[in-house]
C-alpha positions as CSV (number, residue, x, y, z in Angstrom):
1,X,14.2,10.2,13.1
2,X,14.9,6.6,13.0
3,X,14.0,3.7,10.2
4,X,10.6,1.9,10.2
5,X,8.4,-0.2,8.6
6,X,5.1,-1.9,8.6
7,X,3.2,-4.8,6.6
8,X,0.4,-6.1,6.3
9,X,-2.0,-9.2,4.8
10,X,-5.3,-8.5,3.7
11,X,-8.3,-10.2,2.0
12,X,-10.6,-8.3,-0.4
13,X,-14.0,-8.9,-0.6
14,X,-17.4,-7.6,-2.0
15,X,-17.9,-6.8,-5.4
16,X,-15.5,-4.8,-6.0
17,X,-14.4,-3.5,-10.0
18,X,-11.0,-4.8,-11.4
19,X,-9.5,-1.5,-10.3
20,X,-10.6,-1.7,-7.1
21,X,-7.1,-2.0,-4.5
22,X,-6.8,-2.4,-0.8
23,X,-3.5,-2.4,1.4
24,X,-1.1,0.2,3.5
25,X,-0.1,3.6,3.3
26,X,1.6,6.4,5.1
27,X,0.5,10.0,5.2
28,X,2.6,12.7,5.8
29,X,3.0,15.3,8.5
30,X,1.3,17.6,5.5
31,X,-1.3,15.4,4.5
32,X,-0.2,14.0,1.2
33,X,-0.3,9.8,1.3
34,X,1.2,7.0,-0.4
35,X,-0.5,3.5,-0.6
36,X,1.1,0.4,-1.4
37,X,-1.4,-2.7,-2.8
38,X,-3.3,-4.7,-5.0
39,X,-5.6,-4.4,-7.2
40,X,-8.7,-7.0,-7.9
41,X,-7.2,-8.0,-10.4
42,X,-4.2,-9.0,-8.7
43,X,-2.3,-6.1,-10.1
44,X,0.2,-4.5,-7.8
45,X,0.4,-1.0,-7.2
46,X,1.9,2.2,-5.6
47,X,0.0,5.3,-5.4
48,X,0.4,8.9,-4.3
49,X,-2.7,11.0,-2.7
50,X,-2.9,14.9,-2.0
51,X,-5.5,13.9,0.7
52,X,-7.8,11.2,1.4
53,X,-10.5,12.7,-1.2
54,X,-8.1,13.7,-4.1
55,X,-5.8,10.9,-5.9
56,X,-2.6,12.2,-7.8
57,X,-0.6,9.6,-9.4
58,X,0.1,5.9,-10.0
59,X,3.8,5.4,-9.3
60,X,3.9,1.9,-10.0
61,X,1.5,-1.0,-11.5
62,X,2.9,-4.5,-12.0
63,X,0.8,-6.5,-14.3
64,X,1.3,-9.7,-11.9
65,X,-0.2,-12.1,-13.3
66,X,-1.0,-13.7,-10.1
67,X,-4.4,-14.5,-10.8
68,X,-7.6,-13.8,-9.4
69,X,-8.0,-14.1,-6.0
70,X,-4.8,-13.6,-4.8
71,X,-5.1,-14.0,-1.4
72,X,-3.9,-13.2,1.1
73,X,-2.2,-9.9,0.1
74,X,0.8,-9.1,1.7
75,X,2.1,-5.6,1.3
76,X,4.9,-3.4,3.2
77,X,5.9,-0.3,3.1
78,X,9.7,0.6,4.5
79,X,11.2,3.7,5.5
80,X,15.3,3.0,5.9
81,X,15.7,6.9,6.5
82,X,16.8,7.7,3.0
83,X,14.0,5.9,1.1
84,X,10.4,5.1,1.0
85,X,10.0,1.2,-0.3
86,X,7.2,-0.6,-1.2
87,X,7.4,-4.8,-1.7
88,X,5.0,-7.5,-1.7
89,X,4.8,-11.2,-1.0
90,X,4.1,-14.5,-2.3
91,X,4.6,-16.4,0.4
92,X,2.7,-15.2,3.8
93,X,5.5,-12.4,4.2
94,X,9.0,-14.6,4.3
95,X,10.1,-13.4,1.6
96,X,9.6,-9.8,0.4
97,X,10.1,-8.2,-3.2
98,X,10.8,-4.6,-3.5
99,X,8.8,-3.2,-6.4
100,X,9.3,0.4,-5.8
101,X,11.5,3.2,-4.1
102,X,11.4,7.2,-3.8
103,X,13.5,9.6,-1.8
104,X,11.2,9.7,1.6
105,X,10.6,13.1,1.1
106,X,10.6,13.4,-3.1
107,X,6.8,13.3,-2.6
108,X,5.7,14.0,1.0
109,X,8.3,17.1,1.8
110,X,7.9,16.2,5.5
111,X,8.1,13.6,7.9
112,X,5.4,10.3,8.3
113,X,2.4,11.3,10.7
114,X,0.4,8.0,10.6
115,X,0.4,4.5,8.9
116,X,-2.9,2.2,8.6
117,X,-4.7,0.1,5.9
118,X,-7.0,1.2,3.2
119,X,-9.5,-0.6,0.9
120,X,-10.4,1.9,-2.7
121,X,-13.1,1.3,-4.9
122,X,-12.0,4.0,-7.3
123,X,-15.5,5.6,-7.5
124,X,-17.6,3.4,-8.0
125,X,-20.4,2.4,-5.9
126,X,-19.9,-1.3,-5.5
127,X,-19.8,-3.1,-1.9
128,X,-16.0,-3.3,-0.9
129,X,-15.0,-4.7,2.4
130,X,-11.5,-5.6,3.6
131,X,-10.2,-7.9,6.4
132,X,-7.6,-7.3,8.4
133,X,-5.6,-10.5,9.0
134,X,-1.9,-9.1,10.0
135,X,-0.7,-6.1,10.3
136,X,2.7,-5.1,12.3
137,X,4.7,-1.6,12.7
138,X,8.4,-2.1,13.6
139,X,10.3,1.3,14.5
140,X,14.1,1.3,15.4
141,X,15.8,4.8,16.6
């Protein structure tokens, strides 16, 4: 049902642990999610949820070494109707680096219900906030 893709910038904030994350992610028409981010730490990562409340995996973790803060954090997330692709950027979304790929429905099993943005504090009760500075959805048929 056609290609899409969305991106985002964000800035973390708060006192968030090292494994703390914010970015995007999709959830499937069943209910399973994948997020695409970075970590405090500057640490990028892919992740794969059964629901909001239960995590399941980490697909991917780049040990960047981008530094702390690394901000903003530009993140997308790309379906080309095969494949599910996750990239970030260096340089306020010019020029994108795909980090990770899966068959688009390896994981989910179904189509893509909803896309958004997500901040994670990994359990822990610390302040977390996130703000929002871009964030675009481009769908072709």
């Amino acid at each position: 049902s056609g290609t899409w893709s969305v991106e985002g910038a964000f800035l973390q904030s708060g006192a968030i642990n090292a494994s703390g994350d914010c970015g995007i992610l999709v959830r499937a028409t069943n209910g399973l999610m994948m997020t695409c981010g970075f970590k405090q730490n500057g640490d990028f990562t892919v992740d794969k949820w059964d629901d909001y409340n239960a995590f399941s995996t980490n697909a991917k973790v780049d040990g960047m070494g981008l530094g702390v803060p690394f901000t903003p954090h530009w993140v997308k997330i790309t379906d080309n109707g095969t494949n599910l692709q996750f990239f970030y950027s260096t340089d306020m979304g010019t020029t994108w680096v795909k980090r990770y790929e899966e068959g688009r429905l390896a994981y989910a099993g179904s189509g893509m219900a909803q896309v958004g943005w997500y901040a994670n504090d990994r359990n822990n009760a610390v302040a977390e906030s996130l703000w929002l500075y871009h964030f675009r959805e481009v769908n072709s048929a």
